[in-house]
N, C-alpha and C positions, 0 to 999 in steps of 0.2 A: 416127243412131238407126235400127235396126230399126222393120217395121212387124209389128206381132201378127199373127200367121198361125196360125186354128185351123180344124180340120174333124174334122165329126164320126166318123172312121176315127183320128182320135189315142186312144192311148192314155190313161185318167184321170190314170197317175202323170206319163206325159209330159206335159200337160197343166200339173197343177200343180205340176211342177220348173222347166217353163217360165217359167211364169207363175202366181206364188204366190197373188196378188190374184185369181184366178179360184176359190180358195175360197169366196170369202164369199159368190159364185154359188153353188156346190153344200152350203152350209149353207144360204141362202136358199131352197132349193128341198127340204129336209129332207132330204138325202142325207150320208152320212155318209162320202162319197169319200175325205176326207185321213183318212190312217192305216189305212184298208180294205186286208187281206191278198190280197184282188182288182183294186188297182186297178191292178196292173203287166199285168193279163190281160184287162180290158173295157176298151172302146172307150166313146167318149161315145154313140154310139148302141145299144148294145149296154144301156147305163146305163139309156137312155132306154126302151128297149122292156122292161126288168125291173120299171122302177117305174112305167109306164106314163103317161109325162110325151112334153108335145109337143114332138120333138125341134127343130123348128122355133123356137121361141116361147123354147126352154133355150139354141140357139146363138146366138140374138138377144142373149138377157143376157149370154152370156159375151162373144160380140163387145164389147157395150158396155164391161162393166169394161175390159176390156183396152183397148179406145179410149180411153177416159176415162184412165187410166193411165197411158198413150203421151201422150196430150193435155198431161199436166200437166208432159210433161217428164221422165220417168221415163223411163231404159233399161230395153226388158221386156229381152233377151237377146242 
């Protein structure tokens, strides 16, 4: 098994082609990244200084799901 490897210079759509489950990250945090005609051109940080969320405290969460994910036995990729 793969280990989730994200940082915030990924791309949004890369992100969640990767790693699908990292949506419900970015619907948790009112963003509306899956299906945005931008998200193949912003960066997670890029994300982060538009809506002005702590980039910090945002890859925390996404680490998590994706931990959590990997944890349960799931192949991310």
């Amino acid at each position: 098994m793969l280990r989730a490897e994200i940082d915030e210079t990924m791309l949004v759509e890369e992100v969640l082609a990767r790693y699908p489950q990292a949506a419900a990250v970015f619907k948790r945090w009112g963003l509306h990244c899956v299906g945005c005609w931008l998200a193949d051109v912003h960066t997670i940080a890029q994300v982060a200084e538009i809506f002005n969320l702590n980039l910090r405290t945002f890859m925390r969460d996404l680490r998590k799901a994706l931990k959590e994910e990997s944890a349960e036995g799931i192949q991310l990729f």
